[in-house]
N, C-alpha and C positions, 0 to 999 in steps of 0.2 A: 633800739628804743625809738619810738614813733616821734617824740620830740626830741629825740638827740640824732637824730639822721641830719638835723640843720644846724649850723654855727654861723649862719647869715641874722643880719638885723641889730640894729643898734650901732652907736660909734664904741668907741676906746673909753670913754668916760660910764655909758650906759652897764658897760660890761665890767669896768672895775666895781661897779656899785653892786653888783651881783655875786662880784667875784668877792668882794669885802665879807656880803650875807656869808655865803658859802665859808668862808672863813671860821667867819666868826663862831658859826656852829660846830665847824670839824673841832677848831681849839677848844670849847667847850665838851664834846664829845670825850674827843683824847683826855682831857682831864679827868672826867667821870668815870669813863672806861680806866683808868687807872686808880681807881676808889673801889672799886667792884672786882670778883671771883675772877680767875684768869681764862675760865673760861667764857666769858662776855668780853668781843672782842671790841675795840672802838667803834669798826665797821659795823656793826650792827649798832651801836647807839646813836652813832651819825647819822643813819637811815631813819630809827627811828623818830629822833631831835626832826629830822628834815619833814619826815611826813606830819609830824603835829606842828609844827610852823606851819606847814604847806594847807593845814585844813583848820587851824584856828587861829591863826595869825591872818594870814590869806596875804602876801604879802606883793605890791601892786605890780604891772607889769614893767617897770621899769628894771627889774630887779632879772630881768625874762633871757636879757642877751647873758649875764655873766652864768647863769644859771646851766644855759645850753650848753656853753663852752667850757664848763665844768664838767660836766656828763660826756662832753663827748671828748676835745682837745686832752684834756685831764687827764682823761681816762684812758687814752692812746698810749699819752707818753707814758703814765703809769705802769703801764702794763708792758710796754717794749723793755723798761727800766728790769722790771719784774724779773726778767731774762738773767739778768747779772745776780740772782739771788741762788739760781741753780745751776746746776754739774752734774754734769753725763757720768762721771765719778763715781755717786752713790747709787746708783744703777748697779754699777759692778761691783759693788761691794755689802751689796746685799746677800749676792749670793744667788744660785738659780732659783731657790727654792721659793725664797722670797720672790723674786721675779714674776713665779709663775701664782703664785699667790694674790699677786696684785694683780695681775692679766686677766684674772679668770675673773677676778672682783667686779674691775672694773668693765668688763663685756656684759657680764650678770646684771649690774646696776644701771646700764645701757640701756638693754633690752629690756628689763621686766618693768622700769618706768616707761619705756615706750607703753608697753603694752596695757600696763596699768590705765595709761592715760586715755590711748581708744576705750576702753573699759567705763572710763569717766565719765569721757567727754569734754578731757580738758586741751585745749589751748595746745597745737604741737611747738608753739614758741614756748611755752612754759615748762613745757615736758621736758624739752629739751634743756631748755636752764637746770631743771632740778634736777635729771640726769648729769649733768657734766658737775654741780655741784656736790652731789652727793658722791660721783664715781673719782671722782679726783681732788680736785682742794678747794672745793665749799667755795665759800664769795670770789675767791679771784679766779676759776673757772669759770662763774655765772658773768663777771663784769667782761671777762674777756673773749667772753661767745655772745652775749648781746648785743652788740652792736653788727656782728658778722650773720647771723638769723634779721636783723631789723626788730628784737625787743620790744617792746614798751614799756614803760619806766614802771605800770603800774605789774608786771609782771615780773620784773629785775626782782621788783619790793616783794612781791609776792614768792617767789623761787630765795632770797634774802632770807625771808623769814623762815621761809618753811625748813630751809638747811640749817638756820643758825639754831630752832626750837630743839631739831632732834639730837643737834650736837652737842648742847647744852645737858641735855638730858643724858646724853653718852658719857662725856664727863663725869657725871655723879652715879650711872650705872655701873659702867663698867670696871670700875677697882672693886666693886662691891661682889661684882657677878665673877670677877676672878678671883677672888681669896675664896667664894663657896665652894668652887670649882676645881680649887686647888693648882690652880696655874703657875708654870716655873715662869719666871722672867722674859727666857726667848718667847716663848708663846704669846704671854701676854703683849708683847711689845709689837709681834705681826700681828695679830691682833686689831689693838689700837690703831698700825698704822695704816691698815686696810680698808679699816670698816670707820672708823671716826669720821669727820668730814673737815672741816679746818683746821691748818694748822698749829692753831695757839690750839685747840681744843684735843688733838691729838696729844702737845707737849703736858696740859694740864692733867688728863685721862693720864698717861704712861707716867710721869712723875710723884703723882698720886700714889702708884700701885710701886712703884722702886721706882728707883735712881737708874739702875741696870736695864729695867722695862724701858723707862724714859727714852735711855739712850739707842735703845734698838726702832722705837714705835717711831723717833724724829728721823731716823736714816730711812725707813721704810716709807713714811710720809714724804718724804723728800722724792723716793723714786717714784712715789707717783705721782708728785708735782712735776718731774720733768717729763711727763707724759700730755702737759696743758698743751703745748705748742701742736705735735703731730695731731690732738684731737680735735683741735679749732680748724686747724688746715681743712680733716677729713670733714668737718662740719659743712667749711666752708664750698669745698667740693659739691659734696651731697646737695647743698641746698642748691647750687649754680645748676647742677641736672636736673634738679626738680622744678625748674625755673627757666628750662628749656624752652619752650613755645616764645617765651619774652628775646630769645637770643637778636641780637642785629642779623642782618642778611651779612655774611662773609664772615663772622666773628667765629673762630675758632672755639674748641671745647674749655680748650688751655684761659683761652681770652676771657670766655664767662665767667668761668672758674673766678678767673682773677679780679674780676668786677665783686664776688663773694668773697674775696681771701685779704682784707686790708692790706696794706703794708706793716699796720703796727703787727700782724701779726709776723710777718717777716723776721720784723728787727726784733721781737721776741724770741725769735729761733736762732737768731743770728747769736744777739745778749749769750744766749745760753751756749750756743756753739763756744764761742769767743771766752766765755768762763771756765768751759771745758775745758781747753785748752791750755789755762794759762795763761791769757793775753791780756787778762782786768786785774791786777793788783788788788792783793784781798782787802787794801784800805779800803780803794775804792769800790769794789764788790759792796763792802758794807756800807759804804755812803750813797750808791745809786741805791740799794736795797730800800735803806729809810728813806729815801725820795721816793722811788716806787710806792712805799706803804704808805707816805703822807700825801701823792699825788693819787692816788686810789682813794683814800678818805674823802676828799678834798669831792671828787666826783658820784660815790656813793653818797654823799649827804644832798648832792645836784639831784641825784634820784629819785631820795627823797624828797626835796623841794616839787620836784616833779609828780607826785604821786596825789592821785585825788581818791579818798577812799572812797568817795561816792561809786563809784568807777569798776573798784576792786569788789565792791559788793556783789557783781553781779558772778563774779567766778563763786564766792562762796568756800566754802570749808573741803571742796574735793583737794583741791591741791596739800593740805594736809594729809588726809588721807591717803593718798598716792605715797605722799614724801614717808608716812610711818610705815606705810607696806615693805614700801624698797630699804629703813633703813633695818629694822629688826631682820630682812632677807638676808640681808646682803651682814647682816653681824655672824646668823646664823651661819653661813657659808665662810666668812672668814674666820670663825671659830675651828669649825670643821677642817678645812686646810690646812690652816696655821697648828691644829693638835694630829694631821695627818702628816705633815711635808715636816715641821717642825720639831715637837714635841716628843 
C-alpha cells in the first residue's frame, strides 16, 4: 500500500488520535455487520464506513500517523495471529479428491485473472490482489499479499470490493443453482468451498443448502485457507525476480527475495506450523483467532480511511469485470470437478 509502506511521523499522542478514529469505526462496523445477512462480513462494512469518512468527512491530518499504523503494524500482527486459526490437519482430511479440486481451482483462478487483466489493462498489483482473493480466502489473502506486491490502499479497496460483490452474490446463487441441479450434499459442499470466496460467505452459501453441505464446504474452505502462507511466499519470491536490476551489488537471490518476503509472513507460517502440531492450546487458538480478526478490522477500516475515490475513478469498472469473468470460470470448473472427482 503506497501509504502503508511508512509508519514514520507523528508522536505517541498523534497516533492514539488516529488509532481512537480507527476505533471507533471498526466498533461501529462490527456492530452493523451483526445487524445484517451473514454473508456481509464486518470487513467489508469497515472498508466501507472508512472510505465515506475518508471522502466526506475529510478528516484532518492529524488523524494521518494512527491511521498508517493501522494499515500497516495492525495489519502485520493480524495476520501473523491469522496463522493460529489453521491446521495442516484439514488438508488431510479432506481427502485427495478434494485436494486436487482445490489445486486445479486455485492455478485456474491464478492464471485466467492474470490473463484477464493484460486483456484489460488493469493494474498488475490489482490483479494480483483479486487473484489471491478470489483463489483462496477473499479479504485475508488481499490484506496479506498487499503489503508484500507494495499495494495501494485505493487498490486493497478496489480488489475488497470486487471479492466481496461476487461473494455476496454467491451466497444467494448458489443454494438456488443446487437444489435446480439436483446436488447431493458432498458435491454441493466442494462446491461452495472451492469456488466461493470468504469464509463467512462459504459458511453462509453451505449452510443455507444443509447442515451436512455446511460442514463439508467449511473443511474444504479451510484447506484452502492454509494454502495463504506458501502463496504470499511464492508472491513474494516472484515479485524480488521481477525487481531484479534494483538488486544491491553482492546481495544474494535468497537476500532479495527476503527484502519481498516480510517476516509477518514468516510468523504466519510458523502460527500455522505450530497449530499443526499441537503446540497452541485450542483456547488459545480461539483467542489469537479473534484478535487476528479484530486486528484485521481494525486495519482494513485504516484502508479505508486511506482510500480517495477521486483516485479509484480513474481505474473504472474493469476490475469488476475481470473479478465476474474469473468468478462464474472458476464456479463453472469447480462444479465440473467437484460432480466428476465427487459426486
Amino acid at each position: 500500500m503506497d501509504d502503508g509502506q511508512r509508519t514514520g511521523g507523528g508522536d505517541a499522542g498523534s497516533t492514539l488520535i488516529g488509532l481512537l478514529l480507527v476505533g471507533a469505526i471498526a466498533l461501529a462496523a462490527r456492530g452493523t455487520a451483526s445487524l445484517l445477512p451473514a454473508s456481509v462480513s464486518e470487513i467489508t462494512v469497515g472498508v466501507v464506513a472508512g472510505i465515506v469518512v475518508a471522502n466526506i468527512v475529510r478528516p484532518s491530518v492529524a488523524f494521518e500517523a494512527g491511521i498508517r499504523f493501522a494499515s500497516v503494524r495492525l495489519l502485520r500482527l493480524g495476520i501473523v495471529l491469522l496463522g493460529a486459526r489453521l491446521s495442516f490437519e484439514a488438508v488431510v482430511s479432506t481427502g485427495l479428491s478434494a485436494l486436487v479440486i482445490i489445486l486445479l481451482c486455485v492455478a485456474a483462478a491464478l492464471s485466467l485473472t492474470m490473463l484477464l487483466a493484460r486483456a484489460f489493462g488493469l493494474p498488475m498489483r490489482l490483479a494480483t490482489l483479486i487473484a489471491v482473493g478470489t483463489a483462496i480466502c477473499g479479504n485475508s489473502a488481499i490484506v496479506a499479499t498487499a503489503p508484500v506486491i507494495g499495494a495501494r490502499s485505493r487498490e486493497v479497496s478496489f480488489a475488497v470490493g470486487t471479492i466481496t460483490l461476487f461473494g455476496v452474490a454467491a451466497v444467494l446463487v448458489y443454494p438456488i443453482a443446487g437444489a435446480l441441479l439436483g446436488l447431493n450434499d458432498e458435491v454441493f459442499g466442494h462446491w461452495a468451498g472451492v469456488a466461493v470466496n470468504d469464509t463467512s460467505q462459504v459458511t453462509a452459501a453451505g449452510f443455507s443448502y444443509s447442515d451436512p453441505a455446511g460442514g463439508v464446504a467449511t473443511i474444504v474452505k479451510l484447506t484452502r485457507n492454509t494454502l495463504l502462507g506458501p502463496l504470499v511466499l511464492a508472491i513474494g519470491l516472484a515479485y524480488a525476480r521481477s525487481q531484479g536490476p534494483m538488486r544491491p551489488a553482492g546481495t544474494s537471490r535468497w537476500g532479495r527475495a527476503l527484502q519481498f518476503v516480510p517476516l509477518f509472513v514468516i510468523g504466519f507460517l510458523l502460527m500455522a506450523v505450530a497449530n499443526s502440531l499441537g503446540l497452541i492450546p485450542s483456547a488459545a487458538a480461539d483467542l489469537l483467532g479473534e484478535a487476528s480478526k479484530v486486528l484485521i478490522l481494525l486495519a482494513l477500516v485504516a484502508v479505508g480511511l486511506g482510500t480517495d475515490l477521486r483516485s479509484m475513478r480513474e481505474i473504472g469498472m474493469r476490475p469488476l469485470y475481470v473479478g465476474l469473468a474469473v468468478a462464474v470460470a472458476i464456479s463453472l470448473l469447480g462444479l465440473f470437478l467437484s460432480l466428476a472427482l465427487v459426486g
